[in-house]
N, C-alpha and C positions, 0 to 999 in steps of 0.2 A: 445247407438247405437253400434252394433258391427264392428269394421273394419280389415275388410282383410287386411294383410300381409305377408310377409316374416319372420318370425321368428326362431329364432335356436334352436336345442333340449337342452336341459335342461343338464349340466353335467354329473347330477345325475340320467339320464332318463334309467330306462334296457335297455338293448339291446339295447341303443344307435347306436353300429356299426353293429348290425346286420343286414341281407339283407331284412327283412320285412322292418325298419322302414328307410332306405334308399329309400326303392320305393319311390318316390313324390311325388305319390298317395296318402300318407298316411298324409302327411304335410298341411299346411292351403295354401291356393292358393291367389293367390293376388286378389286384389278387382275388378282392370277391368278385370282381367280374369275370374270370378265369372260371372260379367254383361254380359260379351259378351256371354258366355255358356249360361244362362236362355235366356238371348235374342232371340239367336238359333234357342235354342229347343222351345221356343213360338211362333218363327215364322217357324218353323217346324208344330206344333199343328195347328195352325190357318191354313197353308197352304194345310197339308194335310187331316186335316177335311171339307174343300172347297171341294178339290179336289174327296175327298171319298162320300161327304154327309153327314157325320158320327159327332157323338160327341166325340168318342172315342182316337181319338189324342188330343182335347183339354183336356180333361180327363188327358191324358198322359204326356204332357206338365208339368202340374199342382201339378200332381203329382212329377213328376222328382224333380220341382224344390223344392218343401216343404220337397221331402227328405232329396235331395240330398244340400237343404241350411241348414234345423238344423245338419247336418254331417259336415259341413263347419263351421258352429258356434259353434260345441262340440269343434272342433279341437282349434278354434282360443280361445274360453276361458281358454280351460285346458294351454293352452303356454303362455296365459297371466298374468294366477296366477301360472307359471311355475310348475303347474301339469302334470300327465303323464295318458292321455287318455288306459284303457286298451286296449291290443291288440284287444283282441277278437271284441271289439265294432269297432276298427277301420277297422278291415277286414267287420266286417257286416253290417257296413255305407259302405263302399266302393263298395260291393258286390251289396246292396240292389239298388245303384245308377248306377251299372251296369246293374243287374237285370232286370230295368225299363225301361232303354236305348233300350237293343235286343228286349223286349216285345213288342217295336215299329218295329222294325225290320223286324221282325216274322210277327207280323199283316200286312204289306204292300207285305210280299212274299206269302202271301196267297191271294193274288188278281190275276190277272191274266194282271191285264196291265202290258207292260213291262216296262213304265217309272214309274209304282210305285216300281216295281222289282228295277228298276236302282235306284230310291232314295235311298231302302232297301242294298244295294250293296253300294252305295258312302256312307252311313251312318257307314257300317260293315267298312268298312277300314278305312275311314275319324278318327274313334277310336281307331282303331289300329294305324294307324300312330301319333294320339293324344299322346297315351299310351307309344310310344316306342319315338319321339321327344322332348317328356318333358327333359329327364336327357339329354339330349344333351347338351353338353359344347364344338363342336366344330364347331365354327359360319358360316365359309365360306362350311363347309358338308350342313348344316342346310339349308343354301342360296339356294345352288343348286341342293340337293335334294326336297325341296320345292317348286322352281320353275320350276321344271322337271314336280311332278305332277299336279304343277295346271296347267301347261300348257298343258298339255293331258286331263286332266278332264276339261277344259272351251273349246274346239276341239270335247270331245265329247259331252257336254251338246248344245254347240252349236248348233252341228250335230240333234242331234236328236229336239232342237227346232225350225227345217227348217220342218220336220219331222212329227211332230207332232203339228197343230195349233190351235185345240182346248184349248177354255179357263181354265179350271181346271188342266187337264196335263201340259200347257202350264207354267203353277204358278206354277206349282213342280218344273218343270225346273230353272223357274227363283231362287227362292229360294234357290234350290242346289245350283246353280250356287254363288248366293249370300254370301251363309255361308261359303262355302268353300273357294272366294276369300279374304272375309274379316277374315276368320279361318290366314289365310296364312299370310295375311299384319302384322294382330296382334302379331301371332308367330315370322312374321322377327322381329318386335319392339320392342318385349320382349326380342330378341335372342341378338341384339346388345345393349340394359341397360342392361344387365346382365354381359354381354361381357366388357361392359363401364366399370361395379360398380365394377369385377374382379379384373381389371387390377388397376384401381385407389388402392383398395384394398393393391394388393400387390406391390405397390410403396410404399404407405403410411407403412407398415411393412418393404421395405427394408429400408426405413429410419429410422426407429424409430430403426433397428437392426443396423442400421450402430452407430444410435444415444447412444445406450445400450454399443453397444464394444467401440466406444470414451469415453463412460464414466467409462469403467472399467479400460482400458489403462491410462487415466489420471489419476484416483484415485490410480490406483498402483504405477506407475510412482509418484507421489506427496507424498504417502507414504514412498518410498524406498528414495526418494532425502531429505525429511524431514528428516529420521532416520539418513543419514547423514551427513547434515549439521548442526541438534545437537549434532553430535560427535564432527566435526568443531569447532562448537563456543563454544562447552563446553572444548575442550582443549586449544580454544585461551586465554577465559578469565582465564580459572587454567593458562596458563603459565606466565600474570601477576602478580602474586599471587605466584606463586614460586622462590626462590632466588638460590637452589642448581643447579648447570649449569649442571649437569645430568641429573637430573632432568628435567629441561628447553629442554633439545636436545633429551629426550623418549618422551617428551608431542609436542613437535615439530612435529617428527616423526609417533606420534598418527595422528596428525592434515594433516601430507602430506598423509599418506597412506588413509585418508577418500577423500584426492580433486581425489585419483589417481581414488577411489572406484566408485566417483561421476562422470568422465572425462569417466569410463569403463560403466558404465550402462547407459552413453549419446549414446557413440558408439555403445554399443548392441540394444537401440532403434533406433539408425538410419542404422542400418544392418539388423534391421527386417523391416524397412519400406520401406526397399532398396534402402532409399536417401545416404547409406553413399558411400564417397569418396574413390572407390577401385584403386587398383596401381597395376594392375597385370604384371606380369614380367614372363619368360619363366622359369620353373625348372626345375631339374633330380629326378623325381616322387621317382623312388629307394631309391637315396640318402635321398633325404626331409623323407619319410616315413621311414627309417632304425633307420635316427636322433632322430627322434619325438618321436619312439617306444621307445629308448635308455635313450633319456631326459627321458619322464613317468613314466618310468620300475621305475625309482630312487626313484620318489616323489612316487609311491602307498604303499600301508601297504603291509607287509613282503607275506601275507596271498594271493596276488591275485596277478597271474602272466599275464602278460602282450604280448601277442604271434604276431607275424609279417609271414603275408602270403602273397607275391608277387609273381605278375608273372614274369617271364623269358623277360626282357628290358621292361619293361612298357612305354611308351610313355610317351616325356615329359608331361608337362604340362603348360598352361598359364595363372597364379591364382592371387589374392592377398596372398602372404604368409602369412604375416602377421595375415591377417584374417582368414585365412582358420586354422593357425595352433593353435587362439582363437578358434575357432569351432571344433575342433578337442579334444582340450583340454577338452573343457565341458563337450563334450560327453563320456570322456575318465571317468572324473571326475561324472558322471552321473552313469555310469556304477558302478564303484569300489562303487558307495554308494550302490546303487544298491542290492551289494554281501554282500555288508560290515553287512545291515541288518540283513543277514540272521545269524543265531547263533542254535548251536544244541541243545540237552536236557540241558547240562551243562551250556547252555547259554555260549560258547565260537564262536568267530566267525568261519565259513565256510568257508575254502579256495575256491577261485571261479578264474576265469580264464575269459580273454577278449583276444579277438581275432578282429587285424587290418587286412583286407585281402583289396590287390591291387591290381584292375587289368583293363585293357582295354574292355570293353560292346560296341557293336553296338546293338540297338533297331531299330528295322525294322518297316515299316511306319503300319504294321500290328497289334502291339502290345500296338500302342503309344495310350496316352489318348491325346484326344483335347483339353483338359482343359488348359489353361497356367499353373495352380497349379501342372501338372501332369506331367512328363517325356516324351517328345516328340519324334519324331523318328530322328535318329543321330547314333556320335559316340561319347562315354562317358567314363572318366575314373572313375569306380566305388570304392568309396571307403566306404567300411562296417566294423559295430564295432558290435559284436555278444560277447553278458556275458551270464555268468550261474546261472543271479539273477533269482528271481522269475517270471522275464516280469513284463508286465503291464495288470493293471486288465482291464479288457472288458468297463466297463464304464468312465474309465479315458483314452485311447485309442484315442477316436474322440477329446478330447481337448487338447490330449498332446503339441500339437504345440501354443496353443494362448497362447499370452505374459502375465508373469503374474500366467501360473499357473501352480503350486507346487504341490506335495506331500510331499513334505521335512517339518520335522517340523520349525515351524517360526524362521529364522534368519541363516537358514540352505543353503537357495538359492533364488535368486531371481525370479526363473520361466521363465527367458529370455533366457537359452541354446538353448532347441531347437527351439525358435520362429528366435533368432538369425540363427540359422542354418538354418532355412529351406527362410528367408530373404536372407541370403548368398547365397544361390544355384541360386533359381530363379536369384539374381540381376545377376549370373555368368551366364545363363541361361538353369541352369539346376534346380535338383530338391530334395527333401530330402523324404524317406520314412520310415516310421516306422512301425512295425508291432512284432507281436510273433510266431517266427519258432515253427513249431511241437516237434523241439527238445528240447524245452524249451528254458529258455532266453528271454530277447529281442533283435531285428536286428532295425540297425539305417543305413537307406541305403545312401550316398551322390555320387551324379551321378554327374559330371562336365565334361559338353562337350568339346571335342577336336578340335580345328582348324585346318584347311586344311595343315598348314603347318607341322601339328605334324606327 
């Protein structure tokens, strides 16, 4: 027995996206919607073969539905052994079951009564509106565009059955009247399962995505803590095992620099989840940034210079220093690798150039995104770090901020700067951007708003 359903096209199906097999004309239709259409149209045939005399709508009836079921049943086979019906047959099932439809149409406007005209007329649009309501995905349009028209067409079928009292006209009417209001009920029921099974849908997907990124966070996190707490215990147990006291106080030193490593990658997970513990305190933007520049300048390779662009008094600021000047550094250190890549024919490194510029932003309620994720409308002290690495390539761009991921080869970096960073804005309530200027490079933008008193 075959059964109607909802089925999905095939991965592998042509033209999957194309605009033919999108129609939902062209897809298998559910089962009670199947039932209720021959139903219809047989009690359409029957009614208006009474009404005519004629055999020629139950003819049409009959025909319809033997078309227009084995077209139904091509459809739901070929998606069941995930075959791909050709086009060509699906347009000339579809056609041929339209075809059939008008040919009733046309037969009732060649009469001359006018409520077989008016059947001929609520049938012509009763299918266009079929036609065009199907892809409808927006429920409360649906609602009240459909009870707009049945509420006009039961007003006028009424009408004209005060109107008209004869027996035969009088069964076209009711009929009309009939399929249409039950066309309508069924369409609402259809409109809110579909609405229903969406929305379940996509809960069911944001959890399983929420479930996917905790499982990539904890396995990175349990990786990176692992790798160092076998440095840990593999320098505690050598330090029993060695008797030279120099020895003993480098393997020591091995063992603290891993708790310091393990204590910093706790902090950068909880600066991106923006549970950590910030102490922000008021600074002299100038100063702090002159400093920072000066400290850096030191620690980069000879090769890449390190440039400071302030504005004229920059407003303080009221940050966690601490953190910010973590975040700062990453980025700084992000960068110089960045350059450090690059190497000429000779394979010698590239001198490349980074650039700190500070300065005071207002964002106007015009420009702001609503997103929380996004930079709001405000006053913001911007602070931008622009290299003359290569950027970042187009499909690593949208991930660069989840924790966790690198491009560095293994053991190079944890994947935590900018997740860290862009944790640090938000919790400050601001925001972190990253993108590649036209000029080449890439720009890491950090926007930190200013309070009333600055």
């Amino acid at each position: 027995m075959i059964k109607f359903r909802r089925m999905k096209t095939p991965n592998n199906a042509p033209g999957k996206n194309g605009p033919a097999l999108r129609y939902r004309g062209l897809l298998p239709s559910h089962s009670y919607e199947v039932v209720h259409r021959f139903a219809l149209i047989l009690l359409a045939g029957i009614t208006i073969g009474w009404a005519t005399a004629s055999y020629l709508p139950l003819l049409w009836s009959a025909l319809y539905i033997i078309v227009n079921g084995a077209y139904q049943a091509s459809l739901v086979r070929n998606r069941a052994t995930k075959g791909v019906l050709p086009l060509w047959r699906r347009i000339v099932g579809l056609l041929s079951g339209t075809s059939i439809y008008i040919a009733m149409i046309i037969y009732l406007w060649l009469h001359e009564n006018f409520v077989l005209q008016f059947a001929a007329t609520s049938g012509l649009i009763g299918y266009g509106l079929h036609s065009l309501a199907r892809p409808q995905k927006i429920l409360w349009v649906t609602i009240v565009d459909s009870l707009a028209i049945a509420s006009i067409y039961i007003f006028m079928v009424l009408t004209l059955i005060i109107t008209y009292q004869d027996g035969p006209t009088l069964a076209v009417l009711v009929a009309c009247l009939f399929s249409v209001v039950t066309y309508f009920i069924t369409s609402q029921w259809r409109a809110y399962k579909r609405s229903q099974a969406i929305e379940v849908a996509e809960q069911r997907l944001m959890r399983n995505r929420e479930m996917e990124a905790v499982g990539r966070l904890t396995g990175a996190f349990a990786h990176d803590f692992n790798n160092i707490l076998t440095a840990m215990r593999g320098n505690l147990d050598l330090y029993d095992e060695v008797t030279d006291p120099v020895e003993k106080h480098r393997i020591m030193q091995e063992a603290q620099a891993a708790t310091a490593r393990a204590a910093n990658l706790t902090q950068q997970l909880l600066t991106y989840s923006g549970k950590a513990i910030l102490r922000p305190q008021h600074i002299a933007t100038g100063a702090f940034v002159t400093d920072f520049v000066a400290m850096m300048g030191r620690n980069l390779p000879e090769e890449i210079a390190l440039r400071l662009e302030v504005s004229d008094n920059p407003p303080p600021l009221k940050v966690d220093v601490q953190t910010l000047e973590m975040v700062l550094t990453n980025l700084v250190r992000n960068a110089a690798d960045a350059i450090v890549e690059q190497c000429d024919i000779d394979g010698r490194p590239i001198a490349g150039e980074i650039t700190l510029s500070c300065a005071p932003m207002a964002m106007p309620a015009s420009r702001a995104a609503p997103a929380a994720s996004e930079i709001r409308a405000g006053n913001y002290l911007r602070l931008a770090l622009l290299d003359t690495g290569p950027g970042i390539p187009a499909d690593v761009l949208p991930h660069i901020c989840e924790p966790f991921y690198t491009t560095k080869p293994l053991g190079r970096g944890s994947g935590l700067g900018l997740a860290m960073a862009q944790g640090f804005a938000e919790q400050s309530g601001g925001a972190l951007r990253v993108s590649n200027p036209s000029e080449g490079g890439a720009l890491v933008e950090l926007f930190l708003p200013l309070t009333r008193a600055e």
